[in-house]
N, C-alpha and C positions, 0 to 999 in steps of 0.2 A: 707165724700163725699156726697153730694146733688144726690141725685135718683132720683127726681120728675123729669118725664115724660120721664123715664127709665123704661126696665123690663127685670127683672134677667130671665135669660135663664132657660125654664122649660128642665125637664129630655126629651120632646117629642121632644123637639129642639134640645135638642144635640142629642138625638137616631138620627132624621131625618137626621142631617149631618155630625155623625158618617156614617151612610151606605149611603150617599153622596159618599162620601170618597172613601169607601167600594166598591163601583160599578165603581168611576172613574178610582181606581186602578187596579179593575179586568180588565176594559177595557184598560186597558195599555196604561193609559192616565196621562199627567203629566196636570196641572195646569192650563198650557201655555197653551198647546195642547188643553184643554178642551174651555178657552178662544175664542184661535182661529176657532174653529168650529161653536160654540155655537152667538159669538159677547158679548160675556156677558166682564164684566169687570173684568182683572186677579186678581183685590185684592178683589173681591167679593168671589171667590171661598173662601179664607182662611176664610172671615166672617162667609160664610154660612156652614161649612166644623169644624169650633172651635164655634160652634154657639154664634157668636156673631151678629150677625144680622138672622132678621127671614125674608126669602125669600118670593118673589111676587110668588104667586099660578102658573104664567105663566113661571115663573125660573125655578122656581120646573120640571116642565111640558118638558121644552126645555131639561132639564137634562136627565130626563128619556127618552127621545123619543131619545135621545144621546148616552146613557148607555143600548138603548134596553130592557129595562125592561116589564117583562112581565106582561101584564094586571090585576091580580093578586096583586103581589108585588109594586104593582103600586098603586090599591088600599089603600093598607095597607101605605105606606109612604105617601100618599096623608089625612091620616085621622092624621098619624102625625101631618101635617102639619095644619091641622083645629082645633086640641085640644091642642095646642103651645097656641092659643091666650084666651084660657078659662080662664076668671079669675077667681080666688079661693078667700080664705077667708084673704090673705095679701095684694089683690088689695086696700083696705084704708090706709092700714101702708107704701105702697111703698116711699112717701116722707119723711117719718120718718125715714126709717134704712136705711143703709149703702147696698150698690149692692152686697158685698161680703156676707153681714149677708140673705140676700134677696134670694140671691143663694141658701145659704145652706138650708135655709128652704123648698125652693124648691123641692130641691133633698131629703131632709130627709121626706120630705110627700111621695115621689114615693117611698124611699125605703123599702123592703122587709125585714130586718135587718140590725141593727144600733150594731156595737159594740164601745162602748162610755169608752176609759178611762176618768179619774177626779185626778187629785190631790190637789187641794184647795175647789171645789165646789161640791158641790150634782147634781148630772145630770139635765140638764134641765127640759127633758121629766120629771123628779120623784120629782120635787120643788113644795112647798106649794107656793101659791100664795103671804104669808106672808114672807118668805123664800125669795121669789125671788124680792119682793119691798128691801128687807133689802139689798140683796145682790147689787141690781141695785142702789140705794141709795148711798151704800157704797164703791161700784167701781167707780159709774161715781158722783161725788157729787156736781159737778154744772148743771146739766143738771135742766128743772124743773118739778114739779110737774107732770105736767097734759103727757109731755114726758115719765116719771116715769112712769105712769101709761099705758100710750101704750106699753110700753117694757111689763108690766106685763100681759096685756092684751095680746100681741102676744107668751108670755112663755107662756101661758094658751089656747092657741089654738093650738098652737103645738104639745101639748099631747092630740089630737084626734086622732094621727097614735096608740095608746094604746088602743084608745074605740071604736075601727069600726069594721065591721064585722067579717076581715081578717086582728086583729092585727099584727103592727111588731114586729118583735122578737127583743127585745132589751136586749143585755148582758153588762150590765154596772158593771166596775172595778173601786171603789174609794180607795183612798188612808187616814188611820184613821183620816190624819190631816182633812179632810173634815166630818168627824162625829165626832171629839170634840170640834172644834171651832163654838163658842155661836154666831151664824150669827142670830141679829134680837133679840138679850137677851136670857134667859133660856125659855121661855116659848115658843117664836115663835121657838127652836128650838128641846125643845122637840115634838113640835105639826109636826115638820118636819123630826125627826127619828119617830115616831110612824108609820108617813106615806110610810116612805121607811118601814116599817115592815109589814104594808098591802101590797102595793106593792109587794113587792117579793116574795109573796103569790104566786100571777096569772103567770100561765103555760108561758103566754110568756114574765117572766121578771125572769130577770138571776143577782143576785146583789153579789157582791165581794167584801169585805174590805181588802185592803192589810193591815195590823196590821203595829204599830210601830216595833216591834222587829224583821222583820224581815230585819230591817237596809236599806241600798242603794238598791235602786230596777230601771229598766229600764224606768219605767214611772217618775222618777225626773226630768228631761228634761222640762216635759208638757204635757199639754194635748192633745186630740186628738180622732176624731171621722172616723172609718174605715165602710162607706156604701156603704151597698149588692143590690143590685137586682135582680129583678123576670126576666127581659127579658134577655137572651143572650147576645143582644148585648150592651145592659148598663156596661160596665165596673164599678169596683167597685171603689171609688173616699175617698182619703181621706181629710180629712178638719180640719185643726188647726188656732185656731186664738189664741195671745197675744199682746201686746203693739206693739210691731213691725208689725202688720199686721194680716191679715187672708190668708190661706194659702189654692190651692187645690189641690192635685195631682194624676193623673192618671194613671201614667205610671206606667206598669207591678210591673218592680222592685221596684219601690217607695209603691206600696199599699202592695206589699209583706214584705216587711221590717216591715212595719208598722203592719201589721197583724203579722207577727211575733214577734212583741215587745210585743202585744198586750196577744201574748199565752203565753208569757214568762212571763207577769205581772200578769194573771191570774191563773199560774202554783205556782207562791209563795202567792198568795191571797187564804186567808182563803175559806172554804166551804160554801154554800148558807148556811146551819144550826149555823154553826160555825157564818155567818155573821150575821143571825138574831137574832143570842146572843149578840152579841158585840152589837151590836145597840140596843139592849132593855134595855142590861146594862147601854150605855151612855144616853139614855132618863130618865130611873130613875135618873142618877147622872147630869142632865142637874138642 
């Protein structure tokens, strides 16, 4: 899908019309109802409400003075609404990736904790840059060169949510097949177990091999990334992409399932000790 002169919706955007929502409800207002009061247009509320459109400063405005909102909270949803259009450091890559992949980067910069399964790859966040040309190369093989290298370029900016002042806490579970296959030859890959072995060094990185023996595990399915947040009302969202698409979901039941596949996969995966064995092992025998 073509993005250019597209933007994937920040976490401030959805916060702001999650508690859109949040207030139209309290007010005991349906949709309709909100429309007719207000003059606004009734398939505007769903846009601005599932943020998919980011609202006129005076929409906003109309809403609150509708919803009664106290000066205060008024505030605060209004500074929402001013840091939605901040662009960060994927405002160049936006015509290059896809809205789905655009999305998630979004939200994986806001959030708090990333718990990341893997069953074929080494976690984004924790890829050598060598690693991750091989890997981009190897999935997508017509793409070209200088594409190649934006993909790599944006995996590498990605993992500034690891080096800032108030890293995320990432607990990332792979699956062995992802630490014996030679992605990039022996050399590029042992340069990329060495680096998950510094890695999972630092306090907030939590690393996991589920081993081959211990057979059928819950994560064969696929992979899948379940992210936390710091504010309250960011619900936690889960995000899977394969061949058939990228996927996001929000609802209660669906991030709980998910989070619970997530403990179950982590429950039969070896110990952080245990994992930095097995991966020193397989770098010498790379």
């Amino acid at each position: 899908m073509d993005v250019a002169g597209r933007r994937a919706p920040t976490i401030r955007l959805r916060r702001l019309g999650a508690e859109l929502k949040r207030l139209r409800v309290e007010a005991g207002l349906s949709q309709e109802d909100a429309a007719e009061r207000t003059g606004l247009d009734p398939s505007s509320f769903s846009r601005i409400e599932q943020a998919r459109n980011r609202p006129q400063r005076r929409t906003v405005m109309t809403l609150l003075d509708l919803y009664r909102v106290d000066p205060d909270r008024r505030e605060i949803l209004l500074s929402w609404l001013k840091e939605s259009t901040k662009p960060g450091w994927t405002q160049f890559y936006e015509p290059f990736l896809t809205e789905p992949y655009m999305t998630f980067i979004q939200f994986e910069y806001e959030a708090e904790r990333l718990r990341n399964y893997e069953s074929l790859f080494i976690p984004g966040l924790l890829q050598t840059k060598e690693y991750a040309r091989a890997v981009i190369e190897g999935v997508v093989p017509a793409i070209s060169a200088e594409d190649v290298q934006r993909r790599v370029d944006v995996r590498m900016q990605r993992q500034s949510v690891l080096g800032r002042p108030t890293p995320m806490q990432l607990w990332a579970v792979v699956d062995e097949a992802a630490i014996r296959r030679k992605v990039g030859g022996p050399a590029v890959m042992r340069a990329q177990l060495e680096h998950l072995v510094t890695a999972s060094a630092s306090p907030h990185v939590n690393l996991q091999v589920v081993p081959f023996e211990v057979g059928a595990h819950p994560g064969m399915p696929g992979s899948f990334v379940v992210m936390d947040f710091a504010e309250q009302v960011d619900v936690p969202i889960v995000y899977s992409d394969s061949m058939a698409g990228d996927i996001f979901l929000e609802a209660e039941e669906e991030v709980a399932r998910f989070a619970a596949t997530f403990q179950r996969i982590s429950e039969q995966a070896l110990s952080q000790a245990q994992t930095r064995k097995l991966i020193k092992e397989a770098a010498a025998a790379a």
